[in-house]
FIGUMAR-607557 format. One record per residue (C-alpha): x, y, z. Coordinates in steps of 0.02 Angstrom, whole numbers. Example, Ala and Ser with C-alpha at 12.3 -4.5 7.8 and 13.67 -1.06 7.14 Angstrom:
{{615, -225, 390}}
{{684, -53, 357}}
//
This chain:
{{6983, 683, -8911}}
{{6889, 613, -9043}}
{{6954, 667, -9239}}
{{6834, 672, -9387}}
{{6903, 672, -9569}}
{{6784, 702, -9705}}
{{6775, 639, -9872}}
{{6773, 789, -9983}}
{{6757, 762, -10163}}
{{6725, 956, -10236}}
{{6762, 1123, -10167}}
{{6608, 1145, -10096}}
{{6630, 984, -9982}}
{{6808, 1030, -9928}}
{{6746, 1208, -9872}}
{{6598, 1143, -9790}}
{{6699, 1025, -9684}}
{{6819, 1202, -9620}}
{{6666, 1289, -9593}}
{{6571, 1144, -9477}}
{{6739, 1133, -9370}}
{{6788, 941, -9468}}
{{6989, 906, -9393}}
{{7026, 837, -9582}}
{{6980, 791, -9744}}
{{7028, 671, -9875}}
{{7008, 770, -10054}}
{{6949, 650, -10180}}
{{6840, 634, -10332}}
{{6720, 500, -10408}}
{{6631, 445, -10254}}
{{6525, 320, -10362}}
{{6665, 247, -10394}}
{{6748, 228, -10241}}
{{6833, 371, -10242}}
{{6981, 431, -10368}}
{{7122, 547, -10359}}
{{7080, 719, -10381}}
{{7135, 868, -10506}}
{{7287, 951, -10486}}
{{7158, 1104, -10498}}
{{7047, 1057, -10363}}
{{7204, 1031, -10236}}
{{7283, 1193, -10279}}
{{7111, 1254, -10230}}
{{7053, 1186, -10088}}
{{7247, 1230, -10044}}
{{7248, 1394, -10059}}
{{7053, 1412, -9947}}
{{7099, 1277, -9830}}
{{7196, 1288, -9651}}
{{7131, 1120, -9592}}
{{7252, 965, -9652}}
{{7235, 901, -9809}}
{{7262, 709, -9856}}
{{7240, 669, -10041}}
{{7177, 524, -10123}}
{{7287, 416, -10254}}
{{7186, 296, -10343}}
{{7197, 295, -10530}}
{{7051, 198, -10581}}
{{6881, 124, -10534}}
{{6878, -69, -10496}}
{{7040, -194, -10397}}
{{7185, -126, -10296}}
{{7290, -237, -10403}}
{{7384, -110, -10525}}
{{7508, -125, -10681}}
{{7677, -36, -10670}}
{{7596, 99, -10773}}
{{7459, 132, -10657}}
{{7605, 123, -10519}}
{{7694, 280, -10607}}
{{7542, 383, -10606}}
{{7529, 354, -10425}}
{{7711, 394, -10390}}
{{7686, 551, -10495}}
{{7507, 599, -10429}}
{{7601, 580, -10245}}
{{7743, 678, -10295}}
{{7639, 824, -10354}}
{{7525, 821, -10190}}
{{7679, 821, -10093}}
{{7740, 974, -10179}}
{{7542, 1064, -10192}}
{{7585, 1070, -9993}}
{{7454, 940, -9964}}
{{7477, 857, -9754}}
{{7448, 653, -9819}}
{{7415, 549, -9954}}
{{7279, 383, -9931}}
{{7364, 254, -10034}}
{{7339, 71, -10053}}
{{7389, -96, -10191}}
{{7334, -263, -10168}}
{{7419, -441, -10264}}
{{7316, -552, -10343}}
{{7324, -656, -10179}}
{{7239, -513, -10099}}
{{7358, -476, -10010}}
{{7472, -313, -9989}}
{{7580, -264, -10115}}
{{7720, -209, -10030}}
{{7837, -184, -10159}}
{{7716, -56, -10216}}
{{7652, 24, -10053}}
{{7851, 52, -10003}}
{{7882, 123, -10186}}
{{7725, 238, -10129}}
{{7802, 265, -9954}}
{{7939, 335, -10032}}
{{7866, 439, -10140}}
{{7767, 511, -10020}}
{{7948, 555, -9919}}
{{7879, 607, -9727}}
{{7696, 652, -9786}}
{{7560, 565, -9672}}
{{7510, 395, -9740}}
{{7343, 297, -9725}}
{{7311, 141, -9815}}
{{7154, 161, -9888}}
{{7003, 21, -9898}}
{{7096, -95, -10022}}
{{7126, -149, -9816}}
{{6943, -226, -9855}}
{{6997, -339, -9969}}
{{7130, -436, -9901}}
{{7117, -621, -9859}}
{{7212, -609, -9685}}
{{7161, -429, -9632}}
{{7265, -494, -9460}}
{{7431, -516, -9573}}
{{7404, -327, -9668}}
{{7389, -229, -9507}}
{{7560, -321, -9459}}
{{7632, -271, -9641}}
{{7567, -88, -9639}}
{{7640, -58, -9462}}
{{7808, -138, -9507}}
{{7785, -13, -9659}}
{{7756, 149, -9540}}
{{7599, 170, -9607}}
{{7516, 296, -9497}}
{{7326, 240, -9515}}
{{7210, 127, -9581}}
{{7044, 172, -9668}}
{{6912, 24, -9642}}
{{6741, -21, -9641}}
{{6792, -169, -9553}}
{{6766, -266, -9719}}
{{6592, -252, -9714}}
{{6484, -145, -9833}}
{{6480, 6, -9689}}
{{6566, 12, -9548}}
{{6428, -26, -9422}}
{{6410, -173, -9503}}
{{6581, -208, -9471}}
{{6618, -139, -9314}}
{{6650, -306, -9209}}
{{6788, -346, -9327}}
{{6853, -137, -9309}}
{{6850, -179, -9141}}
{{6975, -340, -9162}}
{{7073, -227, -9267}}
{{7107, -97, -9156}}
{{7130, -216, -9005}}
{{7273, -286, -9087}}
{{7345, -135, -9158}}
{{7394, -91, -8983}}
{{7409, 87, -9025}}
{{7541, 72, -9161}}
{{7441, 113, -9304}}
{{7283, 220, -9302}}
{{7144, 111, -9350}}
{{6999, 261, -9448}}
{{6820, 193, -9474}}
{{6727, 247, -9627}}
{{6596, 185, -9751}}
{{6412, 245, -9705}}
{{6432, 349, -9546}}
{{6322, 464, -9479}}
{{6246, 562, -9336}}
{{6128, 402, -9306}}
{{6266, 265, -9283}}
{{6431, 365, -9234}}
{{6425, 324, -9050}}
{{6384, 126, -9078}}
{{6532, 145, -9174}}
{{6644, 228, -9068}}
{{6587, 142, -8921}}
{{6608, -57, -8995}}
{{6763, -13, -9094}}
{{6857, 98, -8966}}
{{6914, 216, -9133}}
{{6972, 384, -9084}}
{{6974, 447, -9293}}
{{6810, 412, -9403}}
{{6801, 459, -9591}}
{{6618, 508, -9664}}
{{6549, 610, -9794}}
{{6401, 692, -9713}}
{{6334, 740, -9893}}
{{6165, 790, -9979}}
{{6109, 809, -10131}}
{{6114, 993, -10214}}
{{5972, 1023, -10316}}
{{5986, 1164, -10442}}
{{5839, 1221, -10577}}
{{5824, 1106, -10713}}
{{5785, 1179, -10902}}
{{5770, 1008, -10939}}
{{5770, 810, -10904}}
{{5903, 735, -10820}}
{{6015, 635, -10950}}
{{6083, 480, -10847}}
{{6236, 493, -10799}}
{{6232, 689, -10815}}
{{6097, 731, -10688}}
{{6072, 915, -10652}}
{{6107, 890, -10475}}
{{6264, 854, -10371}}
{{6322, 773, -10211}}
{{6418, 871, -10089}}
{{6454, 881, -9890}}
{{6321, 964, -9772}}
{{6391, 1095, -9630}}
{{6254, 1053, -9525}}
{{6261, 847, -9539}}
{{6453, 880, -9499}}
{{6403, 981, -9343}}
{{6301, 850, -9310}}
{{6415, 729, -9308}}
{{6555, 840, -9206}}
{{6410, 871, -9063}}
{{6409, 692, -9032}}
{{6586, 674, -9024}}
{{6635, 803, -8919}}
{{6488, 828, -8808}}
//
């Protein structure tokens, strides 16, 4: 059966993706950005409201997977903290300036993490041998891969997803994301042979304006849409 995570980066996503009948989501923050880890706030939150499983972002900063030992012990402390907030899995990932994994860094992470559920998150995208890091991550016990198939979405990438899961063989979960939706789900599922996908399903929210948008500080917000999620789990699980 089909699984769909979504990408929930406020409170209003997270309980949007419970209410449209989503398996999963993956709480982050800073979409623009590619996604950061969120507030110790916003987990306790979406905690307390949420029964569905609950897999947290870690990602310091905007820009490389390639991080310092000081971004590394922000990560080991942000993990520790989601581990005891009660959330289900963390979505890590660190990269070498070879682009390839860091696996010093994802074990140190690994550990941290201490039995939670572990995805490698789309720093996947940027290695050089994306063949060698599925071999790393499984001897790792990483439980899943996030990947747009290193293409800008993941329909664009779905012949290599396809590759990927081939050769996974069922020992990793292989989870495409990056620009899904209700129009190209089932091209995706179908090519790729994925049994977990990862979208955001989001709109904007528009609230009255007093004034003129400032850029950067626009009045309105992004955030996940019950009914594109429903959409979405219709197709799936017709």
């Amino acid at each position: 059966m089909p699984l769909l995570e979504i990408c929930a980066a406020n409170l209003q996503s997270a309980l949007a993706a419970q209410r449209a009948g989503a398996h999963r989501i993956e709480l982050c923050c800073g979409l623009d950005g590619g996604g950061l880890t969120p507030s110790p706030g916003l987990l306790r939150e979406v905690r307390r409201q949420l029964s569905i499983p609950i897999h947290v972002l870690i990602r310091p900063r905007e820009g490389n997977f390639c991080y310092t030992p000081d971004e590394l012990a922000i990560m080991l402390d942000d993990i520790r903290f989601c581990r005891e907030a009660g959330a289900e899995g963390v979505v890590i990932g660190a990269l070498n300036q070879h682009g390839q994994l860091d696996i010093p860094m994802m074990q140190a992470m690994i550990d941290a993490a201490d039995g939670l559920d572990v995805t490698c998150h789309r720093a996947f995208d940027y290695t050089t041998d994306p063949q060698q890091a599925l071999e790393d991550l499984i001897q790792l016990g990483v439980h899943r891969i996030l990947s747009s198939g290193q293409a800008v979405t993941a329909f664009e990438g779905r012949f290599l997803l396809q590759k990927i899961v081939e050769k996974a063989a069922g020992r990793i979960r292989i989870m495409p994301g990056a620009g899904l939706s209700a129009k190209n789900i089932l091209e995706v599922a179908d090519t790729t042979g994925a049994v977990e996908f990862h979208l955001t399903g989001r709109s904007k929210v528009v609230q009255p304006n007093p004034g003129g948008d400032i850029p950067g500080l626009e009045w309105w917000y992004w955030a996940s849409e019950e009914a594109k999620i429903q959409e979405v789990l219709r197709l799936l699980h017709p």
